[in-house]
C-alpha positions as CSV (number, residue, x, y, z in Angstrom):
1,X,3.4,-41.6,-51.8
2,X,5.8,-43.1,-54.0
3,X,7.2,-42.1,-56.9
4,X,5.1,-44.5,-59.4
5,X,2.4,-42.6,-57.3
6,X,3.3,-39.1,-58.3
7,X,3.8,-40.4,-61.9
8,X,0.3,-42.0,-61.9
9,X,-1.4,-38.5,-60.4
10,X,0.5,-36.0,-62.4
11,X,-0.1,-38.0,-65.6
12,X,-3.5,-38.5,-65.2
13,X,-4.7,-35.2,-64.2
14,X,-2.7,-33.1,-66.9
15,X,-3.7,-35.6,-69.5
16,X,-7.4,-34.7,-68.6
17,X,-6.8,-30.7,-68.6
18,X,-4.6,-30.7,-71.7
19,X,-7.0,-33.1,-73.5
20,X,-10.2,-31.1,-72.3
21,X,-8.5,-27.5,-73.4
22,X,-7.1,-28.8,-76.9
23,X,-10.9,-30.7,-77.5
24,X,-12.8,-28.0,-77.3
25,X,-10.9,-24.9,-78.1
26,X,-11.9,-22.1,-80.1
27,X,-15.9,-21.0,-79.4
28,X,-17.4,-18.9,-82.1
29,X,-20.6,-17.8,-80.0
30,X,-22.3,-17.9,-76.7
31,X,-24.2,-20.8,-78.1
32,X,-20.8,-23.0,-78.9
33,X,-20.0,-22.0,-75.2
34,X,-23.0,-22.2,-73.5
35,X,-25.0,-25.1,-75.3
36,X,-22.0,-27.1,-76.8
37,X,-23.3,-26.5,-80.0
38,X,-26.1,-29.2,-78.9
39,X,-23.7,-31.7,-80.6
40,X,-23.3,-33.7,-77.3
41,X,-24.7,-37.5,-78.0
42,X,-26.6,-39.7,-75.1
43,X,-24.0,-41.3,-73.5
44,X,-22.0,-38.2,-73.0
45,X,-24.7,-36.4,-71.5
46,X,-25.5,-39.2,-69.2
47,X,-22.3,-39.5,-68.2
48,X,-21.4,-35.8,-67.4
49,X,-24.9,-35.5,-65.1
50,X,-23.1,-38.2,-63.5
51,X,-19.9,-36.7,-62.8
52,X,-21.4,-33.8,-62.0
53,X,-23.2,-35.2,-59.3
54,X,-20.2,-37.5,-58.3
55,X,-17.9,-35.1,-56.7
56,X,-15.1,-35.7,-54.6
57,X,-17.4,-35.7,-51.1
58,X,-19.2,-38.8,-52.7
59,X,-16.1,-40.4,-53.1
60,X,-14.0,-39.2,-49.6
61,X,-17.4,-38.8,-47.6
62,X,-19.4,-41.9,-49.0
63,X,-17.7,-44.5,-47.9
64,X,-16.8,-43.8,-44.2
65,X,-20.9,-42.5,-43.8
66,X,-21.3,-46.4,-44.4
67,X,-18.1,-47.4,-42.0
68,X,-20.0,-45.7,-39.2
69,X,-23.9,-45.8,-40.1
70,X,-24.3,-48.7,-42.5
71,X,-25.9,-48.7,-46.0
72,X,-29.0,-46.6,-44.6
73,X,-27.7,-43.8,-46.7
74,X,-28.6,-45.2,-50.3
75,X,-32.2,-44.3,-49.1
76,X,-31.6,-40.9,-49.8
77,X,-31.6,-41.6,-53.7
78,X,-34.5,-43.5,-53.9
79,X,-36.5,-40.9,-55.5
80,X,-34.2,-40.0,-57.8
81,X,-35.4,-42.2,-60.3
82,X,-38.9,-40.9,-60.6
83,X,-37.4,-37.7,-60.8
84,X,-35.5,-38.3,-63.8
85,X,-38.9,-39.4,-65.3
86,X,-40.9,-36.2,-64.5
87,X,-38.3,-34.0,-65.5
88,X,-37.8,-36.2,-68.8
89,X,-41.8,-36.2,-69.7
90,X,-41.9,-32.2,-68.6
91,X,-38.7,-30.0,-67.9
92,X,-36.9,-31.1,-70.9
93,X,-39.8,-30.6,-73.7
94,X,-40.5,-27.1,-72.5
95,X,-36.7,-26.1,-72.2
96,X,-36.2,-27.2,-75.8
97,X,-39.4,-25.4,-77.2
98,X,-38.5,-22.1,-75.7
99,X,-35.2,-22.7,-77.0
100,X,-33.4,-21.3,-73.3
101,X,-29.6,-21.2,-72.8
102,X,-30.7,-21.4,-69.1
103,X,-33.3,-22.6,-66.8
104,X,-34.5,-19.6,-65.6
105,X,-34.6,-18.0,-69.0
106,X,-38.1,-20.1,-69.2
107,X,-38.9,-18.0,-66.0
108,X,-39.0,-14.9,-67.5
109,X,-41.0,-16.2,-70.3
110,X,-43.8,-17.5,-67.9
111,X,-44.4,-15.3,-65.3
112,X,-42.1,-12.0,-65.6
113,X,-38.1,-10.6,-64.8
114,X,-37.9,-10.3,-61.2
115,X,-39.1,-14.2,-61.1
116,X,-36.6,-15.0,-63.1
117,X,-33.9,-13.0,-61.3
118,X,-35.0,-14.7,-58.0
119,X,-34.7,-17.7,-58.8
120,X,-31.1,-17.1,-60.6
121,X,-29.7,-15.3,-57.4
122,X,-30.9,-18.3,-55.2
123,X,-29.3,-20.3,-57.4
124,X,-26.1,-18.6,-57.5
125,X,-26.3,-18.2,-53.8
126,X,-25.8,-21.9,-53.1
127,X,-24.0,-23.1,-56.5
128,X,-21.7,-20.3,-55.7
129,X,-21.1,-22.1,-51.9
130,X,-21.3,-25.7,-53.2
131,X,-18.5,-25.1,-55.9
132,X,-16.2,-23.9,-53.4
133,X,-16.7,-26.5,-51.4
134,X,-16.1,-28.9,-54.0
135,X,-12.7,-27.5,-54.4
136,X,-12.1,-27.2,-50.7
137,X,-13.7,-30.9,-49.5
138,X,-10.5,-33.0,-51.2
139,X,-8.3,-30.1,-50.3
140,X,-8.7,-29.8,-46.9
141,X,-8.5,-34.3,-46.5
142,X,-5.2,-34.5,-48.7
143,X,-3.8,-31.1,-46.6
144,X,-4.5,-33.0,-43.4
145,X,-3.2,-37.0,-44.7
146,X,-0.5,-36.0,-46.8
147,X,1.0,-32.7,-45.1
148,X,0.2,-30.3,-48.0
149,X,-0.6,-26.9,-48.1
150,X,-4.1,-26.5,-47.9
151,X,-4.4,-23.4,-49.8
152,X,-1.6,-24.4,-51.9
153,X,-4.3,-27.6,-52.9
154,X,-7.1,-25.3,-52.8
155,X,-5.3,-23.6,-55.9
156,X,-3.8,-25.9,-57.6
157,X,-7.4,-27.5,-58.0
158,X,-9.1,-24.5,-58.8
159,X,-6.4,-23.1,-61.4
160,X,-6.9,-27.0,-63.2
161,X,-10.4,-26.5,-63.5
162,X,-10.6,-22.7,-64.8
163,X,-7.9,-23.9,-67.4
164,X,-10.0,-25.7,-69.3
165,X,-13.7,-24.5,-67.9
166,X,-12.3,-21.1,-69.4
167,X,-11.3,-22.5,-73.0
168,X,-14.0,-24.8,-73.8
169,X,-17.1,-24.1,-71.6
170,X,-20.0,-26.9,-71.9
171,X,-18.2,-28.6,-74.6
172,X,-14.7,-29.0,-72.2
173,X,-17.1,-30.1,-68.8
174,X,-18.3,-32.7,-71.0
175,X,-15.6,-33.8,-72.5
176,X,-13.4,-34.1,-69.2
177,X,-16.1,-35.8,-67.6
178,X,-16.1,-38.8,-69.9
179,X,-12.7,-39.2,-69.2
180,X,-13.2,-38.2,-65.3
181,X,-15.9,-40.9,-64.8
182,X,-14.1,-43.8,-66.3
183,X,-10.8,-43.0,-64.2
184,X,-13.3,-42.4,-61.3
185,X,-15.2,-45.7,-61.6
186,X,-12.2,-47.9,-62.1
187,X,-10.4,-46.7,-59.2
188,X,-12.9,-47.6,-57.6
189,X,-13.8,-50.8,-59.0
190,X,-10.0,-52.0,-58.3
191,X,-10.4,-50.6,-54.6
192,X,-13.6,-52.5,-53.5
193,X,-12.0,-56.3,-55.0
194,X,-8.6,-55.4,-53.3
195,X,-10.5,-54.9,-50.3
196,X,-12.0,-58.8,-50.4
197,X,-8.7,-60.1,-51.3
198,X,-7.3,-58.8,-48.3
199,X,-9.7,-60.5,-46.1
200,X,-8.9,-63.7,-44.3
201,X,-8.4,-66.7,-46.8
202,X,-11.3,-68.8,-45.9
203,X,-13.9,-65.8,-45.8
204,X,-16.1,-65.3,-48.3
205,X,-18.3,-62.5,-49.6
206,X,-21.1,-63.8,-48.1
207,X,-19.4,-64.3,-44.8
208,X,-18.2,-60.4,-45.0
209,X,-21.6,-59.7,-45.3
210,X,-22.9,-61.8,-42.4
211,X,-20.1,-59.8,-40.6
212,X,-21.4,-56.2,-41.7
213,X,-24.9,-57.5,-40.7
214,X,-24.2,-58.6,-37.5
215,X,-22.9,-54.6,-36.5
216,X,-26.0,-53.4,-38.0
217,X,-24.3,-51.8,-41.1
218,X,-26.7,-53.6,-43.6
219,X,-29.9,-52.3,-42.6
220,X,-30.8,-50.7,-46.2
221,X,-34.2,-49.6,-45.6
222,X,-35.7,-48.1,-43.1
223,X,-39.5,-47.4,-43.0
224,X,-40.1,-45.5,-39.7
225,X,-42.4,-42.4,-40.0
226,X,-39.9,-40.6,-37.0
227,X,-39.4,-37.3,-38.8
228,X,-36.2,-36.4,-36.7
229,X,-34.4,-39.8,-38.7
230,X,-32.2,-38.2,-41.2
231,X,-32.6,-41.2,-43.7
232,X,-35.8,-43.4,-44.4
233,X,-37.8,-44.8,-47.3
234,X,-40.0,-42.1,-47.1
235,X,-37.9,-39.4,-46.5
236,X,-36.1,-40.6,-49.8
237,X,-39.2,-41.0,-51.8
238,X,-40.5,-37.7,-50.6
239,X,-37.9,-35.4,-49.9
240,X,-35.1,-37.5,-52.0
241,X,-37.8,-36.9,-54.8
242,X,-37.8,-32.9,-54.8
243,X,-34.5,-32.4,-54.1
244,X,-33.2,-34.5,-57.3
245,X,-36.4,-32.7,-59.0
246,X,-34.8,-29.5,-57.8
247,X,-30.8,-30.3,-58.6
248,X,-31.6,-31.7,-61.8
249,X,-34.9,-30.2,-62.8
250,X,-33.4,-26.5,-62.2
251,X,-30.1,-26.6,-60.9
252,X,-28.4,-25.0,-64.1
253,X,-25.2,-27.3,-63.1
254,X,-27.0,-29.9,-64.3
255,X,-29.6,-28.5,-66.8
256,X,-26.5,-27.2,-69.2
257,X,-25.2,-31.0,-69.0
258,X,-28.5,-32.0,-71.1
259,X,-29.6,-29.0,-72.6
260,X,-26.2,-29.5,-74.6
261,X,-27.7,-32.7,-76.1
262,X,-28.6,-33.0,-79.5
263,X,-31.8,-33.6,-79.2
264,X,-34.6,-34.0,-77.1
265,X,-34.6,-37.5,-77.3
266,X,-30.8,-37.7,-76.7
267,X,-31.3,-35.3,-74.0
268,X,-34.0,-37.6,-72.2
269,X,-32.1,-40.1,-72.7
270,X,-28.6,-39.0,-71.3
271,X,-31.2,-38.4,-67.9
272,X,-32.5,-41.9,-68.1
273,X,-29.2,-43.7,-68.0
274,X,-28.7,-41.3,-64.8
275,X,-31.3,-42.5,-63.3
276,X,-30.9,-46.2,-63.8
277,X,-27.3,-46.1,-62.6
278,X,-26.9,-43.5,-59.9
279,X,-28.8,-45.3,-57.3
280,X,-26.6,-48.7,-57.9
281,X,-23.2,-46.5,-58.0
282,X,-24.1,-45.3,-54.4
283,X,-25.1,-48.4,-53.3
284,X,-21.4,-49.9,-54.8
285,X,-19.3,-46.9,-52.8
286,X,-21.9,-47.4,-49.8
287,X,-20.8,-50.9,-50.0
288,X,-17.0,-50.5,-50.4
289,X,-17.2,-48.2,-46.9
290,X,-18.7,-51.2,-45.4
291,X,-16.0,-53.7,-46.8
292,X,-13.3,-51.1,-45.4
293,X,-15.4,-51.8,-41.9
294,X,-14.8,-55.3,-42.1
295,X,-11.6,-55.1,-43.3
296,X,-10.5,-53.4,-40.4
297,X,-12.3,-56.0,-37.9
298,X,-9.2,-57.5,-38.5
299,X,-6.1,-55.0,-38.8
300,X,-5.3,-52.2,-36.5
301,X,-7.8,-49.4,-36.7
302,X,-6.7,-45.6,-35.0
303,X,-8.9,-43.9,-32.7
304,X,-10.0,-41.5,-34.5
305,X,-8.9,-41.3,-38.2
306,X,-8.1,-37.7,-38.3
307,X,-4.7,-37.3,-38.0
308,X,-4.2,-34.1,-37.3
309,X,-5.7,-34.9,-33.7
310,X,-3.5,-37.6,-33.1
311,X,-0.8,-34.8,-33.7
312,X,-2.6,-32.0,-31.4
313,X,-2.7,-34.6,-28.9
314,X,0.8,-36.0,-28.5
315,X,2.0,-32.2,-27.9
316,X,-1.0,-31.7,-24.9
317,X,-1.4,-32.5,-21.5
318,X,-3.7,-35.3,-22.4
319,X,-1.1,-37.5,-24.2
320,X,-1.3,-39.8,-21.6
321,X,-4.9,-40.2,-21.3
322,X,-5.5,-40.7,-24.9
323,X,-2.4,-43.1,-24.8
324,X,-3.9,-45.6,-22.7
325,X,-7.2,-45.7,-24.9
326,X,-5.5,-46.5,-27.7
327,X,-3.6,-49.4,-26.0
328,X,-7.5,-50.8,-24.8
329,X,-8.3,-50.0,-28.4
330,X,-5.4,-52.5,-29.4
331,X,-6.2,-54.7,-26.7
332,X,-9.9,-55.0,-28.5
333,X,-9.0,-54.9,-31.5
334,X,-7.2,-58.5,-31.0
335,X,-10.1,-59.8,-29.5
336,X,-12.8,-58.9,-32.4
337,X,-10.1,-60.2,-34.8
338,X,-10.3,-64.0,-32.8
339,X,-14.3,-63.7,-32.8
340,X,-15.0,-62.6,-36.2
341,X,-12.2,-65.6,-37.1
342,X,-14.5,-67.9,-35.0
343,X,-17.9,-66.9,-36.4
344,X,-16.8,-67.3,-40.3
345,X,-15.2,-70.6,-39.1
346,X,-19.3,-71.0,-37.9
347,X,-20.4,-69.4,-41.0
348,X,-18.7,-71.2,-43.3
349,X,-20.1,-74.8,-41.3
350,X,-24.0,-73.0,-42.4
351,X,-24.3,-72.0,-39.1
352,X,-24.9,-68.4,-37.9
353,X,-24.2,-68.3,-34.1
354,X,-26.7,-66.0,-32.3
355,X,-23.8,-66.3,-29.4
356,X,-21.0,-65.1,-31.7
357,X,-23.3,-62.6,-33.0
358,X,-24.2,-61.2,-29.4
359,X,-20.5,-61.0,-28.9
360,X,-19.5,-58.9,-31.8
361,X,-21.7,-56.6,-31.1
362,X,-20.6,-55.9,-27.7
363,X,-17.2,-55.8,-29.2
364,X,-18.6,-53.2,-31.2
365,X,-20.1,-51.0,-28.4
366,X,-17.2,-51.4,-26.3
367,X,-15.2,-50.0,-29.0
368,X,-17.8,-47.0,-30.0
369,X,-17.8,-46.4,-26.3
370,X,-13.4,-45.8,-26.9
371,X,-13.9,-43.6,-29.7
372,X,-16.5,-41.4,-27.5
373,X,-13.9,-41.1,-24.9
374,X,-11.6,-39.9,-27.7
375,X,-13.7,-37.6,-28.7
376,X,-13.9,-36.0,-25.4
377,X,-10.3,-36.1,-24.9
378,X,-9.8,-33.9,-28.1
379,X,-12.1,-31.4,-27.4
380,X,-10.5,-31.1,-24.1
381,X,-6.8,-31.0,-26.3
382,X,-8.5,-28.5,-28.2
383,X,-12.4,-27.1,-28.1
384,X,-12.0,-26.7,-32.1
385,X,-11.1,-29.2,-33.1
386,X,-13.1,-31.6,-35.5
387,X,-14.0,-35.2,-33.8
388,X,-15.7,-36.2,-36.6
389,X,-13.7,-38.4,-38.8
390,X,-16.3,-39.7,-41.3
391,X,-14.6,-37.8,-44.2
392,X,-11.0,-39.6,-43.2
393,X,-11.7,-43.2,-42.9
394,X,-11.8,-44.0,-46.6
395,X,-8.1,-42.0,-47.1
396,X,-6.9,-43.6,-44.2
397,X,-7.2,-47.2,-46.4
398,X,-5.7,-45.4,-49.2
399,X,-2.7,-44.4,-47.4
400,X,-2.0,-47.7,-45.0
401,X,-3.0,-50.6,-47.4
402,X,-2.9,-50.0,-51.0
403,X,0.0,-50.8,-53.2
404,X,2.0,-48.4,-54.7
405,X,0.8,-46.7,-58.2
406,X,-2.9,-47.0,-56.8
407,X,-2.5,-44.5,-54.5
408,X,-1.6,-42.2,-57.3
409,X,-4.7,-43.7,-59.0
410,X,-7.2,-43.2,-56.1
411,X,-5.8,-39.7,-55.0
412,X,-6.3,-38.8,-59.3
413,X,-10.1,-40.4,-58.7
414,X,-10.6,-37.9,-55.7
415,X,-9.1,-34.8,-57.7
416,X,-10.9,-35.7,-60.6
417,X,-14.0,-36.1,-59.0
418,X,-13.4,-32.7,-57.6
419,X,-12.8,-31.2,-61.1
420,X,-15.7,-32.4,-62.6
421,X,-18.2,-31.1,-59.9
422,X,-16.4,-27.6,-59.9
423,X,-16.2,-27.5,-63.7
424,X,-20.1,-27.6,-64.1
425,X,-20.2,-25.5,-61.1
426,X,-18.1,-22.6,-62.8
427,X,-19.7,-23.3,-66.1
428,X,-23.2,-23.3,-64.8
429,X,-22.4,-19.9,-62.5
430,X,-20.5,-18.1,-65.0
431,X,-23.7,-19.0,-67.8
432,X,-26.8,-18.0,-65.5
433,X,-24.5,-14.5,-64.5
434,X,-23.8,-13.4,-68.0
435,X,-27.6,-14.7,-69.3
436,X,-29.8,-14.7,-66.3
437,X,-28.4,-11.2,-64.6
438,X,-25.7,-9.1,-67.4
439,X,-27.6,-9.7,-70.6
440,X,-31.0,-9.5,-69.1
441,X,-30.0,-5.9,-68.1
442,X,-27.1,-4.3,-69.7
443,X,-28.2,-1.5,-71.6
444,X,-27.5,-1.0,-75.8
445,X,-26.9,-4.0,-78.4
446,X,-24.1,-6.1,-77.8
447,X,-22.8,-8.4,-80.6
448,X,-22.6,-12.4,-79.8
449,X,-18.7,-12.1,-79.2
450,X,-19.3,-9.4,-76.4
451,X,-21.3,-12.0,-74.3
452,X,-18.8,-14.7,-75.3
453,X,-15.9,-12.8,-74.0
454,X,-18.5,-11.9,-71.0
455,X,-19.3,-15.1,-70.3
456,X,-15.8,-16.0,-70.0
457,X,-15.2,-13.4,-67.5
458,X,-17.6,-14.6,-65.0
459,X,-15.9,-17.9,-65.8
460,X,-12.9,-17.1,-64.3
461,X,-14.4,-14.4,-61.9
462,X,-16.0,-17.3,-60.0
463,X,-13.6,-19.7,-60.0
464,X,-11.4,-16.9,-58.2
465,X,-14.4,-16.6,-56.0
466,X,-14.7,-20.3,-55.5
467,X,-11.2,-20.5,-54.4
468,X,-11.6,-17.6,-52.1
469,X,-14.2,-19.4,-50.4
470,X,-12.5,-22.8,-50.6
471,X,-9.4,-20.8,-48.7
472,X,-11.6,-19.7,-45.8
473,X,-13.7,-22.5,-45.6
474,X,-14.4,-24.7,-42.6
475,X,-15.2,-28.4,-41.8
476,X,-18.5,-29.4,-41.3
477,X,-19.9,-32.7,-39.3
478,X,-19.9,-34.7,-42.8
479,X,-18.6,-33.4,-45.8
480,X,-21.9,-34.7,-48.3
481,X,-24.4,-33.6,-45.6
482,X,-23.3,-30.3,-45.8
483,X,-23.7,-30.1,-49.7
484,X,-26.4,-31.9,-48.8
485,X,-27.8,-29.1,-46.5
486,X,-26.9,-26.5,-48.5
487,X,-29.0,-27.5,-51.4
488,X,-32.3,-28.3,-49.7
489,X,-32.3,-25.4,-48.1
490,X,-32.9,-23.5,-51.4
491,X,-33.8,-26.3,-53.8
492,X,-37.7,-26.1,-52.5
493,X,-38.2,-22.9,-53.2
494,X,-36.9,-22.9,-56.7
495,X,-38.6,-25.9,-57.2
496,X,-41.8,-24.7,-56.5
497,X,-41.7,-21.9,-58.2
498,X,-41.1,-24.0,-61.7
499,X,-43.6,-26.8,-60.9
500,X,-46.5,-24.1,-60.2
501,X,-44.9,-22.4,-63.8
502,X,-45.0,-26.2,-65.7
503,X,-48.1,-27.1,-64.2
504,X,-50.9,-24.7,-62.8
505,X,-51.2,-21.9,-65.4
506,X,-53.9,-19.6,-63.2
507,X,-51.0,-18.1,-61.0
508,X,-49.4,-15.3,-62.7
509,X,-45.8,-13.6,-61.9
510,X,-47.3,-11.2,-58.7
511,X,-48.1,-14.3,-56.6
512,X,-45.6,-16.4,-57.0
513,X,-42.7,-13.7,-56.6
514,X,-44.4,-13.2,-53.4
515,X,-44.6,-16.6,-52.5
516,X,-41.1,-17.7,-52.9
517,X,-39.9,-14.5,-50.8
518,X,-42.5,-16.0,-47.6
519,X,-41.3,-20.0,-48.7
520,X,-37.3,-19.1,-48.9
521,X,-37.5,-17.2,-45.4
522,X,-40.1,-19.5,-43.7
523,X,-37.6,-21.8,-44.9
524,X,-34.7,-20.2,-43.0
525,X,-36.6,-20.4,-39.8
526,X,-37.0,-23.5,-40.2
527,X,-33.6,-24.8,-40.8
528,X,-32.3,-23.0,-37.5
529,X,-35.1,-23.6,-35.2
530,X,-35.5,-27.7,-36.0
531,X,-32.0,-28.2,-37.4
532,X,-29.0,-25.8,-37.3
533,X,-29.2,-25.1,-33.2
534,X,-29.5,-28.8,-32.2
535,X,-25.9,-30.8,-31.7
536,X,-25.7,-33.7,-34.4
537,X,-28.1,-36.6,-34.1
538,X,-30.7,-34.6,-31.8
539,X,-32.1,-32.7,-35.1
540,X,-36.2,-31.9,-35.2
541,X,-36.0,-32.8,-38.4
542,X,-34.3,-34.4,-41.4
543,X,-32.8,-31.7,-43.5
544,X,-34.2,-34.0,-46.5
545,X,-37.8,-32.3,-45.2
546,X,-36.8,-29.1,-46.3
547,X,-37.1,-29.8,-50.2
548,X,-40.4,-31.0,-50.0
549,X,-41.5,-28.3,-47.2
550,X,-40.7,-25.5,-49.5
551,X,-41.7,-26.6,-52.6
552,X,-45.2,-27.3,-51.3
553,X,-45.2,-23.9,-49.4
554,X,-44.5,-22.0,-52.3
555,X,-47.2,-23.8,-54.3
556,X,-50.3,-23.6,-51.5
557,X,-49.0,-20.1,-51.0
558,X,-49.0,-18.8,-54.8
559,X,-52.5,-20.6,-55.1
560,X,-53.4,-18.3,-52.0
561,X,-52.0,-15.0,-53.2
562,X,-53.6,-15.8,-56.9
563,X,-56.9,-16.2,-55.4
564,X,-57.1,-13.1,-53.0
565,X,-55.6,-11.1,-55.9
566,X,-58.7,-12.7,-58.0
567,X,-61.2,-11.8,-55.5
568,X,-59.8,-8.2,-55.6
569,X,-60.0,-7.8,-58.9
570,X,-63.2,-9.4,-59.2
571,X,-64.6,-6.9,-56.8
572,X,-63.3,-3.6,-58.2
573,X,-64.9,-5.0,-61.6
574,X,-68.7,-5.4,-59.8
């Protein structure tokens, strides 16, 4: 970090928080804070469902899940596009008729309070998690890379977003997130074409490609019915389907991005433009993880990218040990640089050597086989410590290869990212706590200032709560898994229970309060039995699974209950 790179982050991060706060200042009403007035055109609503989403795990976690697994991952947002239709034909118009200021507001409307209150806790349950770990995900990589103080980062972020969360509500998330995305995006954008002009002269695009293949990091779909694969066509269609139904059907972090628009048409159309981009962004930061893998086929590439092992390990007994790997590491690192330079040399003659090919690949193995060894040697260093270093490839490129003032830029993309994802968080938590749960049952009239002032408060109460969780948060195997996780755990269940409330009017509020309760525990078995208790890779099933699993429970179970409580009441009538 230089000091062009200070001036780039500092600049670009207080331009964002002074512009957001001085935007939007000055709410009259709940409405102004809540709904943004519903002054908030198209493009401004696509864009902030987009930075919403975007956080700073997509951008730390993304591209080193394609460095060690390959593009696979995009599968996961295949059906987030036919989601964006269904909720843009159904969620939206009935939202806007019943004129909520949240999504479970509809909830009481349809079936009855403690429905409504459900489904809010659940949601604040996981939001509540998910926004501190937005906060906590960049901190804890920068802490670990850069030397600083974890909870000193874990603040700083926090206090940035409250600043102007706090002052402007809906009106500042969207706002900031305009200018978030584009510094996001063209961080980005300058990244990935560094990256191919620090390849080797004569190699191509094409070639880096044929590269990539050849280590198995371009296989983009995969159509096996196995359901213990995490990521597949169909686990994307199906389970990728209901959990973007869920997040962005009734996740209010995302429904107050579009509820804000000024219409329902501009509303629809916000969701649309999400939907034709998001799957192409992913694929574009899948893409730059994998260029980062074959930029490193030829320059020097650590054992394990985590640095703070490295350091735990120099001061153990096992220094020696994990000395002599790194040297073999080295050793083969020098000989996959020769091969790769003799298969574009092929390549670039328009032939594809199946001998060269063979050989890389064994390179490859021999090397995976290193980092294994590594990984055992930690954990002997230290039983705690985190082997996985997914989350640190990415910043490792940052740090080593990037010229000075893009650092700045890039470590202003990852906070920025982070701010945007915690801002709708806070927003979103603070709304559905002062609307869903205090106004639904404080007792006497309150004016519209009292819940203005309240919603505020809850503002800034759960960013302190986010922080607090950030603080005494741990790592998990892979940063976007685990928000991953998180939300399709409870994402079903809330799910179903608005699908059977859009679309199968005979159950009434009894049976599908009673239904959700069975789905979200049935769901918790679930989870620990097939997921939680098995190491990483030996899962029962894809986490993905879950959305759809409870969604569908809660629906055949709600259609259950509703018919026995039928029968009953058909027979005490006779």
């Amino acid at each position: 970090m230089q000091l062009f790179d200070w001036i780039i982050l500092i600049v670009t991060l207080l331009f964002i928080v002074i512009y957001g706060a001085w935007k939007t200042k000055g709410s009259k009403n709940v409405e102004d804070f809540i709904l943004g007035s519903n002054e908030t055109p198209w493009h401004v609503v696509g864009l902030s469902v987009m930075a919403t989403q975007a956080s700073a795990i997509t951008f730390l976690s993304t591209p080193g899940q394609a460095y060690h697994d390959g593009m696979g991952f995009v599968q996961f947002y295949f059906g987030l596009p036919i989601a964006m239709v269904v909720i843009c034909v159904t969620f939206i118009p009935l939202y806007h008729k019943y004129k909520v200021y949240t999504a479970y507001e509809y909830l009481e409307k349809r079936f009855d309070l403690k429905t409504r209150s459900l489904a809010a806790i659940l949601f604040l349950f996981q939001r509540g998690l998910g926004t501190g770990l937005t906060i906590y995900a960049p901190a804890i990589i920068l802490s670990a890379i850069l030397g600083w103080n974890l909870t000193y980062m874990n603040i700083i972020i926090g206090v940035l977003v409250i600043i102007y969360t706090f002052s402007g509500g809906t009106k500042a998330v969207n706002v900031t997130q305009k200018q978030q995305m584009f510094v996001i995006m063209s961080g980005m954008f300058i990244t990935f074409f560094l990256i191919l002009h620090y390849l080797p002269n004569d190699m191509t695009f094409t070639s880096a490609l044929h590269i990539a293949g050849a280590n198995d990091k371009m296989n983009i779909v995969n159509f096996s019915f196995d359901p213990e694969e995490k990521y597949t066509f169909w686990s994307g269609i199906t389970g990728g389907f209901f959990l973007a139904l869920a997040y962005f059907g009734t996740d209010q972090s995302q429904v107050g991005r579009y509820l804000s628009g000024r219409s329902v048409r501009e509303s629809q159309m916000g969701l649309i433009m999400n939907g034709l981009l998001k799957v192409p962004m992913q694929f574009f930061i899948l893409l730059t993880g994998v260029m980062v893998f074959v930029f490193f086929q030829f320059n020097p590439v650590p054992l394990n990218f985590n640095p703070n092992n490295k350091a735990m390990i120099e001061k153990s007994a096992y220094k020696g040990e994990y000395n002599a790997l790194e040297k073999k590491l080295d050793d083969l690192s020098e000989d996959k640089k020769v091969i790769n330079l003799l298969y574009i040399d092929q390549l670039n003659q328009d032939y594809d050597n199946p001998i060269l090919r063979k050989e890389l690949v064994a390179l490859s193995n021999k090397e995976k086989d290193l980092r294994d060894r590594a990984k055992e040697i930690i954990l002997k260093g230290d039983s705690n410590s985190e082997t996985n270093d997914k989350d640190y490839v990415f910043f490792h490129f940052i740090l080593n290869y990037l010229p000075k003032g893009l650092i700045g830029l890039l470590l202003a993309v990852i906070i920025s990212a982070a701010m945007s994802s915690t801002a709708s968080g806070l927003n979103a938590l603070a709304s559905t706590t002062a609307i869903d749960i205090y106004k639904r049952n404080v007792k006497g009239e309150k004016s519209e200032r009292h819940y203005l002032y309240a919603t505020k408060f809850f503002t800034l109460l759960w960013g302190i709560i986010a922080i607090l969780f950030a603080c005494i948060g741990t790592l998990f195997e892979n940063l976007i898994q685990l928000v991953n996780i998180i939300g399709s755990i409870f994402y079903g269940t809330v799910l179903g229970i608005f699908l059977v409330g859009f679309y199968i009017h005979k159950v009434q509020s009894k049976a599908i309060f009673y239904s959700a309760v069975v789905s979200q525990l049935t769901i918790f078995i679930i989870y620990y039995y097939a997921i939680y208790i098995f190491p990483s890779g030996e899962e029962k099933l894809g986490y993905l699974w879950l959305n759809f699993i409870g969604a569908m429970l809660t629906i055949v179970i709600s259609l259950l209950l509703q018919w026995t409580i039928f029968r009953k009441q058909k027979a005490i009538n006779e």
